[in-house]
VEXVEXGU-462358 format. One line per field, with one value per residue (C-alpha): residue in three letters; x, z, y. Coordinates in steps of 0.5 Angstrom, whole numbers, m for minus. Example, Ala and Ser with C-alpha at 12.3 -4.5 7.8 and 13.67 -1.06 7.14 Angstrom:
REM VEXVEXGU-462358
residuo = [ALA  SER]
xx = [25  27]
zz = [16  14]
yy = [m9  m2]
***
This chain:
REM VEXVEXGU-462358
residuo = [UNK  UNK  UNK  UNK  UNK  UNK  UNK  UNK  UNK  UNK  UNK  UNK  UNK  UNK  UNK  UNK  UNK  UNK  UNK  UNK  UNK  UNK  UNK  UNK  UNK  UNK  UNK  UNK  UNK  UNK  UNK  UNK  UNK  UNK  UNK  UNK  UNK  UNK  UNK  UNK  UNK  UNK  UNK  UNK  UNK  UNK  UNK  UNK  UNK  UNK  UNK  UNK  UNK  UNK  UNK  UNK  UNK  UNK  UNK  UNK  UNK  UNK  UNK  UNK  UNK  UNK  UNK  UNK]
xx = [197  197  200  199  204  202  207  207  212  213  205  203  200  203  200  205  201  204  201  205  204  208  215  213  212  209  204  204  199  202  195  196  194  189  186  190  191  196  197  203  202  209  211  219  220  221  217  223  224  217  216  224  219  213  218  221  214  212  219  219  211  215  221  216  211  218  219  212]
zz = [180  180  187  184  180  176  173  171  173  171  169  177  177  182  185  189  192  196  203  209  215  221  218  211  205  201  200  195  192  189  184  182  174  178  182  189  192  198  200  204  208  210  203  203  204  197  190  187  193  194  187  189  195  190  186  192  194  187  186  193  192  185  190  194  189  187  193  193]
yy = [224  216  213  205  202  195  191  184  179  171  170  174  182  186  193  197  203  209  208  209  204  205  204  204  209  203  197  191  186  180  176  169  167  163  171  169  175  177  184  186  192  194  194  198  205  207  205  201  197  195  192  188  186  184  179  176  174  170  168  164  162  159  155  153  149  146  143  140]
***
């Protein structure tokens, strides 16, 4: 059985893995198009809202360049 998910979203990868940490059921990695990585330990309690999470983090990177 396969515990990561891999989806694509707005030009960034994003990794969900099934992982318990403390209150957490999953964790996430979110990679640039230029190979930054973030990983989030404390991803959500369930797979769909870990991925919700995930794009939450890229769309407030993409505000946070606009700002600049």
């Amino acid at each position: 059985m396969n515990n990561t998910t891999i989806d694509a979203y707005k030009g960034w990868s994003i990794s969900v893995t099934a992982e318990k940490n403390m209150c957490a059921n999953f964790s996430f990695d979110i990679i640039s198009p230029s190979g930054h990585r973030q990983h989030v330990a404390m991803g959500g309690d369930n797979r769909w809202r870990a991925m919700e999470r995930a794009k939450e983090m890229i769309d407030m990177e993409f505000a946070l360049a606009e700002a600049e």
